[in-house]
LOLOKE-242129 format. One record per atom (N, C-alpha, C): z, y, x. Coordinates in steps of 0.2 Angstrom, whole numbers, padded with zeros to 4 digits, always signed. Each point is the difference from the previous one (the first is absolute). Layout:
! LOLOKE-242129
ZYX ...
//
This chain:
! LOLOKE-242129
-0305+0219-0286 +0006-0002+0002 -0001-0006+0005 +0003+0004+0004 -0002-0008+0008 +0005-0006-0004 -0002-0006+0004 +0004-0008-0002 +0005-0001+0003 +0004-0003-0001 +0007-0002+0003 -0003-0006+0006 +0005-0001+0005 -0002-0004+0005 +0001-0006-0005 +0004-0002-0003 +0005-0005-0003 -0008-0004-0005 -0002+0004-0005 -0006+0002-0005 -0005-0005+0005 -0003+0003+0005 -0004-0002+0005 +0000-0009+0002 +0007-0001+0001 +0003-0005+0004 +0000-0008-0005 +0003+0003-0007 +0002-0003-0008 -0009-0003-0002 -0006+0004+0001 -0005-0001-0002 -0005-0004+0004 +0001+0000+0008 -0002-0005+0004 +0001-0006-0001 +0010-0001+0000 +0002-0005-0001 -0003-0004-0005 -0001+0003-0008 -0001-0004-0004 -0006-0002+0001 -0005+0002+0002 -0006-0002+0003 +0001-0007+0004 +0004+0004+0006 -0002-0007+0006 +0010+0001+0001 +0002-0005-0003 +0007-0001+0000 +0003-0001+0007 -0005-0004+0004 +0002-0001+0006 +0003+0004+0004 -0005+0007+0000 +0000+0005+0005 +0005+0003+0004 -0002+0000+0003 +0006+0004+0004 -0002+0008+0003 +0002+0006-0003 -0003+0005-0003 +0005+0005+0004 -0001+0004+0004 +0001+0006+0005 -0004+0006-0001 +0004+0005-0003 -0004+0007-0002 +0005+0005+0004 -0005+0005+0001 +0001+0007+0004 -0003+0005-0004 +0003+0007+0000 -0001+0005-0004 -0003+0004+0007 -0007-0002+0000 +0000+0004+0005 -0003+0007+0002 +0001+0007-0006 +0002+0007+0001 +0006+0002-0003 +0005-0006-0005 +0005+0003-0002 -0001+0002-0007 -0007+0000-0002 +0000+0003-0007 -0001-0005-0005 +0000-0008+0002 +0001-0003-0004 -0007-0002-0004 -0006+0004+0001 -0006-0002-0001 -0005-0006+0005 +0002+0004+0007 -0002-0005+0004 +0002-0005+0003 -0001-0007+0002 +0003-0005-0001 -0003-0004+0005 +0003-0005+0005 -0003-0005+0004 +0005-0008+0000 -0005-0004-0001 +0004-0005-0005 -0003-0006+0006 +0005-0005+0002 +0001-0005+0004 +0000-0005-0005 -0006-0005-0002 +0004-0006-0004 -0002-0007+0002 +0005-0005+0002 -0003-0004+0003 +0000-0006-0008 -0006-0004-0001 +0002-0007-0006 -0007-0003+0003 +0005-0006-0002 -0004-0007+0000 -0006+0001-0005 +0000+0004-0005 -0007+0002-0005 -0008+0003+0004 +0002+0002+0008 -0003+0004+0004 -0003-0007+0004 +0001-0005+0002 -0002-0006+0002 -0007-0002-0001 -0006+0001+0005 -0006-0002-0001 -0005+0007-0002 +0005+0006-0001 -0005+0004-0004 +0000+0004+0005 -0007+0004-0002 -0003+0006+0006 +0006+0007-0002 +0002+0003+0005 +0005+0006-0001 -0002+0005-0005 -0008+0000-0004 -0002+0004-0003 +0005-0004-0007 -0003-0006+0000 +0002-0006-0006 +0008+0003+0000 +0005-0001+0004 +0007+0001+0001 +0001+0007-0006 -0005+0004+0005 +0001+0008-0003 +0001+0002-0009 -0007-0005-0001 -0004+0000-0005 +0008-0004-0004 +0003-0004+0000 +0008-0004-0003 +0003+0006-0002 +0003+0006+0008 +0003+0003-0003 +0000+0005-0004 -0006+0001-0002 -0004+0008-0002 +0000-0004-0006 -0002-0007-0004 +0001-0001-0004 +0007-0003-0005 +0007+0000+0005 +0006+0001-0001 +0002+0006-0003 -0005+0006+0004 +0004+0006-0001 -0005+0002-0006 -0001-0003-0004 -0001+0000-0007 -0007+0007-0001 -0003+0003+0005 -0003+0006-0001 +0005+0007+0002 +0003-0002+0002 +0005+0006+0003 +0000+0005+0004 -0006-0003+0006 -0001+0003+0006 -0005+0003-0001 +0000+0008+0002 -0003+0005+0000 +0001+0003-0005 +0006+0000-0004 +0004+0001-0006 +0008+0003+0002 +0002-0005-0004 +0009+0001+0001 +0000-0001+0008 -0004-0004+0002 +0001-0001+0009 -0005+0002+0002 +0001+0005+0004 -0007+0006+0000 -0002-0006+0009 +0002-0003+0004 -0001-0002+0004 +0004-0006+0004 -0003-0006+0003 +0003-0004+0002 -0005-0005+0007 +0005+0002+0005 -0002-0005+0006 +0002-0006-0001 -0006-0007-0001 +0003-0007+0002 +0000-0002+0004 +0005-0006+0000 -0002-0002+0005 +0002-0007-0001 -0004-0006+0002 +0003-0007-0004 -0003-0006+0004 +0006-0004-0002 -0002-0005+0003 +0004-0005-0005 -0004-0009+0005 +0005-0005-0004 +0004-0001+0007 +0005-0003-0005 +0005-0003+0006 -0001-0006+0004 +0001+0003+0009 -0001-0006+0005 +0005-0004+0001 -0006-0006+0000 +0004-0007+0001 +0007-0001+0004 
//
């Protein structure tokens, strides 16, 4: 059963509370997903490190209930 966007969003956040978190269903079927999140958690870390936050936010999810997800992440400019 694919993840709710909301599911996705909810679980980020309790991770990195700050975020500011923009998701796209991007074939419609709700499995694949391209997620925008911008947090001050992300400050000083290499984009892998970032990736590496939100992959474990989503608790082992991905490649599961969330058969796919494009990130994309940054901290916020000054």
């Amino acid at each position: 059963m694919p993840m709710e966007p909301g599911e996705i969003e909810r679980l980020i956040k309790e991770a990195l509370p700050d975020a500011q978190v923009a998701l796209e269903d991007l074939v419609g079927d709700g499995d694949h997903w391209s997620a925008t999140i911008v947090s001050g958690a992300f400050e000083g870390k290499t984009r892998v490190q970032q990736h590496q936050l939100v992959y474990k936010a989503l608790q082992g999810r991905v490649g599961g209930e969330l058969h796919a997800l494009a990130l994309q992440t940054s901290a916020p400019k000054s």
